[in-house]
C-alpha positions as a LaTeX table, in Angstrom:
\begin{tabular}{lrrr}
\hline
Residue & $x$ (\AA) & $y$ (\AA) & $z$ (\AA) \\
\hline
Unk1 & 49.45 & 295.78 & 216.81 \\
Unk2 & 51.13 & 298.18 & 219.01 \\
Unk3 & 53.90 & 298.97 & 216.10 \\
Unk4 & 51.15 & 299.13 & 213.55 \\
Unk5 & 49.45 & 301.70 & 215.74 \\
Unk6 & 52.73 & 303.54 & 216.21 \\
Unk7 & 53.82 & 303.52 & 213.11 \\
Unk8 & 50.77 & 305.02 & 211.40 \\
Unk9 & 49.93 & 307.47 & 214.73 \\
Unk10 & 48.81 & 310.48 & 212.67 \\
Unk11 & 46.55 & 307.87 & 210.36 \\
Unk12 & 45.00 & 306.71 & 213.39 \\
Unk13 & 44.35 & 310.11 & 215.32 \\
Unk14 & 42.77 & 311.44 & 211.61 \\
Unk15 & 40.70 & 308.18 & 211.57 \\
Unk16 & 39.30 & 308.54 & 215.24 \\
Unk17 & 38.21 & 311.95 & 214.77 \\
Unk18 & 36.98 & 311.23 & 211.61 \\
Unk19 & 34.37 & 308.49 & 213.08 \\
Unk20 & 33.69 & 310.88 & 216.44 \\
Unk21 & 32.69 & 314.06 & 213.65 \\
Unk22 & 30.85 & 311.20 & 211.45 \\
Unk23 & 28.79 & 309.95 & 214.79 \\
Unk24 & 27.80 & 313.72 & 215.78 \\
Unk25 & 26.69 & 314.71 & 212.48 \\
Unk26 & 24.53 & 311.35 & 212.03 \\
Unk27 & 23.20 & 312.55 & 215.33 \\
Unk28 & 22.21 & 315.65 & 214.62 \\
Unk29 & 20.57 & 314.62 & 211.19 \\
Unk30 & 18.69 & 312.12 & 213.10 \\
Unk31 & 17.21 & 314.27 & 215.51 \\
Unk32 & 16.65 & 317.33 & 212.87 \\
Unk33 & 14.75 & 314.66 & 210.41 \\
Unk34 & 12.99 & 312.21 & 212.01 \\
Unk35 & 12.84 & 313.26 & 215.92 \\
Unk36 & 11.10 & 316.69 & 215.62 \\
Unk37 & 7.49 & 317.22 & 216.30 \\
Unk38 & 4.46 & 314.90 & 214.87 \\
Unk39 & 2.69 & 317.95 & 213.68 \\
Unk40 & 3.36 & 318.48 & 210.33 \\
Unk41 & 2.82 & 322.27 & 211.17 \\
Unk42 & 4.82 & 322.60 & 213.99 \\
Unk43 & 3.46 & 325.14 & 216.62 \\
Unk44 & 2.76 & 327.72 & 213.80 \\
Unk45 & $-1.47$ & 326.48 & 214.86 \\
Unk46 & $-1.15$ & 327.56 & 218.40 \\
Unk47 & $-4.21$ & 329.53 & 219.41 \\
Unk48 & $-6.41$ & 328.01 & 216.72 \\
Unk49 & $-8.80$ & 326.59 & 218.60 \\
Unk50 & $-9.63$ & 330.14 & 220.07 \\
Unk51 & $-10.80$ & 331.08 & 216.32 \\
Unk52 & $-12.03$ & 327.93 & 214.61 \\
Unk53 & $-13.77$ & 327.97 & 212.03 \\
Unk54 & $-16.52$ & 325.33 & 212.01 \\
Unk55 & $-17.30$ & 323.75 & 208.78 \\
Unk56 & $-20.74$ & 324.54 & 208.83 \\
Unk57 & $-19.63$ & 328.12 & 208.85 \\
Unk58 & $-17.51$ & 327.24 & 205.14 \\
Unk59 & $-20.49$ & 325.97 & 204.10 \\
Unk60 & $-22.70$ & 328.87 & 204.67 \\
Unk61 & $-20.54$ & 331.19 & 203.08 \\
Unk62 & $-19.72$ & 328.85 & 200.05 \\
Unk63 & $-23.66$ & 328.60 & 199.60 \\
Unk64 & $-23.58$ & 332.42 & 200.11 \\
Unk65 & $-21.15$ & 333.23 & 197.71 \\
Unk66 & $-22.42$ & 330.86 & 195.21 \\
Unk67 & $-26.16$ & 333.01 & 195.31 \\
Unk68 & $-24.63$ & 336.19 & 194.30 \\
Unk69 & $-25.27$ & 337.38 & 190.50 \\
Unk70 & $-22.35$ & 336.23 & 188.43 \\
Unk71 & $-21.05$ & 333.38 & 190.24 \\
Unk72 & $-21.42$ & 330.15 & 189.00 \\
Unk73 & $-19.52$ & 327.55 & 191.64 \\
Unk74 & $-17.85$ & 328.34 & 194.53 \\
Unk75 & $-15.88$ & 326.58 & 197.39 \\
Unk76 & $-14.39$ & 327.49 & 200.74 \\
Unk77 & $-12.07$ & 325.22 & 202.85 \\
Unk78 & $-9.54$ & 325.55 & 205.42 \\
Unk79 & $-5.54$ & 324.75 & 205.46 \\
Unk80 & $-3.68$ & 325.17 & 208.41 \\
Unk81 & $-4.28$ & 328.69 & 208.94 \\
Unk82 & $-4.89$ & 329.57 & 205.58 \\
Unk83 & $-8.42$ & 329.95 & 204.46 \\
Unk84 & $-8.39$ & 329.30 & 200.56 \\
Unk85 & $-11.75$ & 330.89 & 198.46 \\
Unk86 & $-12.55$ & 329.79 & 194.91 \\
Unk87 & $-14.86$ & 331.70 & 193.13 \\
Unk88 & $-16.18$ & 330.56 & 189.12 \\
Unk89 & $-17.82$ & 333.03 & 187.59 \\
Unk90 & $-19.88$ & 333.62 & 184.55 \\
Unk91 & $-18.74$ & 334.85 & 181.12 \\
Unk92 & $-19.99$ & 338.15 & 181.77 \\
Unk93 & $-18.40$ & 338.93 & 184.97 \\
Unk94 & $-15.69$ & 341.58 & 184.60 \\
Unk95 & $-12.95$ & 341.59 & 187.06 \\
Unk96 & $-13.85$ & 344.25 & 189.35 \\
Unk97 & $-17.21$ & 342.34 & 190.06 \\
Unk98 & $-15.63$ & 339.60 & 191.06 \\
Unk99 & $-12.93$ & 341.30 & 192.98 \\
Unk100 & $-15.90$ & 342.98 & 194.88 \\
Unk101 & $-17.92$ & 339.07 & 195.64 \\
Unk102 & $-15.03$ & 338.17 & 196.73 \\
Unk103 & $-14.23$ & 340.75 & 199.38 \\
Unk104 & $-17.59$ & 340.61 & 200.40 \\
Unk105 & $-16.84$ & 337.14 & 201.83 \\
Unk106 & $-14.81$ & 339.10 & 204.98 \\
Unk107 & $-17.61$ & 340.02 & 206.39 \\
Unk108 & $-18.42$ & 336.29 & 206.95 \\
Unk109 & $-15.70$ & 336.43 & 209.31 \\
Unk110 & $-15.27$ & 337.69 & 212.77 \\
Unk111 & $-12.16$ & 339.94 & 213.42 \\
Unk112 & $-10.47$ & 337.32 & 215.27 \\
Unk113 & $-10.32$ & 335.04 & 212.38 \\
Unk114 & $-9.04$ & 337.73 & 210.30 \\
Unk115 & $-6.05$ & 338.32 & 212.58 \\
Unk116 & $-5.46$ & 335.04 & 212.93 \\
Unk117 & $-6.11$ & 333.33 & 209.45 \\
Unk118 & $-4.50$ & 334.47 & 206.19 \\
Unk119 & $-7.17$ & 334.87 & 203.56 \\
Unk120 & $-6.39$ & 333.09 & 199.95 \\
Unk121 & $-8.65$ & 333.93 & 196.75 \\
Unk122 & $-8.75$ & 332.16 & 193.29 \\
Unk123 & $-11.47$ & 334.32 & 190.76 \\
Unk124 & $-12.11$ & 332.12 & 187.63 \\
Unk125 & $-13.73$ & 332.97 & 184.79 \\
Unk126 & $-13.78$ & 330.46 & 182.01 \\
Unk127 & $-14.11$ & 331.04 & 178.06 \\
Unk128 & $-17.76$ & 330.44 & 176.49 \\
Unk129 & $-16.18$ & 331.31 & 173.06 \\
Unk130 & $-13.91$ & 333.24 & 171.29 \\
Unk131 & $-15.00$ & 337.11 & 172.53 \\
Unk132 & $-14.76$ & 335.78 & 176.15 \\
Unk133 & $-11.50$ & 336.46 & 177.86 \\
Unk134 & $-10.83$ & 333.55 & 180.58 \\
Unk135 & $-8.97$ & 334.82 & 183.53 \\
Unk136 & $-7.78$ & 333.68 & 186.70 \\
Unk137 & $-7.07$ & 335.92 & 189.55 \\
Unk138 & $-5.19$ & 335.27 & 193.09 \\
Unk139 & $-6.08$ & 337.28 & 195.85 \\
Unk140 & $-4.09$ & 337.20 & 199.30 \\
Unk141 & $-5.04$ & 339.44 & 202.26 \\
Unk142 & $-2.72$ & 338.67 & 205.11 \\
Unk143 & $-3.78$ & 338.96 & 208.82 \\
Unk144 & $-1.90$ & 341.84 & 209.69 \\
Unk145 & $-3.42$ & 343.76 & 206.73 \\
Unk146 & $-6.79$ & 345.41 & 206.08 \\
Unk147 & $-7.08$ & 344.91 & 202.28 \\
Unk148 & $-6.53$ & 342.41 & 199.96 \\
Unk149 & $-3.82$ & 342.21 & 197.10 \\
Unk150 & $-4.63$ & 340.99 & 193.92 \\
Unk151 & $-2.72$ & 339.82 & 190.74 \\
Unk152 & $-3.48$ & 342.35 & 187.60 \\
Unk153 & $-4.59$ & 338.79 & 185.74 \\
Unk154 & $-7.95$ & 339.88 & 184.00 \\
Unk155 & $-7.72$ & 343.60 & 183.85 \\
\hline
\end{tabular}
């Protein structure tokens, strides 16, 4: 054994370090993967309990939004700290109506909330027939921002 070890030395240095690299990068995948934290969102949801939003309060709103002239269905949940609005809206709502429902829902929500959550719209508007133009438009307004940006879809 000795002479097989001394006769292929370099084989069995290249070998060893091969297994000892092998071992620390099995390691390190191991504990990247499958040891990290149990949230799926990691700590970006610290401080979200100091600006919950109750689901009574998405419900109010939804109801809200879903009295205002034009708006046909509407729905308002919450996603880690992403608040995501869908708005439907009649055939004969032009864009810039429902741009302006839609804004109105951030008054709904106290100044906290807006600094903490990001604010996600979907506008719909769905073809009755063929002079009807269907659109969808996606509206984002980020916490650290005062307005919300919108797609040019329906315009």
């Amino acid at each position: 054994m000795k002479e097989l070890i001394q006769k292929h030395k370099r084989l069995a240095i290249a070998i060893g370090i091969s297994l000892v690299l092998l071992l620390i990068i099995l390691a390190f995948f191991v504990m990247l993967l499958i040891g990290g934290s149990s949230n799926k969102y990691g700590n970006r949801l610290d401080g979200i309990d100091e600006v919950k939003i109750s689901d009574d309060a998405l419900d109010t709103i939804a109801i809200e939004m879903k009295e205002k002239e034009g708006v046909k269905d509407s729905s308002v949940r919450v996603q880690g700290k992403i608040i995501n609005v869908i708005l439907t809206f009649n055939s004969d709502v032009d864009s810039k109506k429902a741009k302006e429902v839609a804004t109105s829902t951030l008054e709904s929500f106290s100044e906290e909330q807006l600094a903490f959550y990001n604010v996600q719209y979907f506008l719909i508007r769905e073809s009755t027939g063929e002079e009807d133009t269907p659109y969808v438009i996606t509206g984002n307004k980020h916490p650290s921002k005062e307005e919300i940006g919108w797609t040019n879809n329906g315009e």
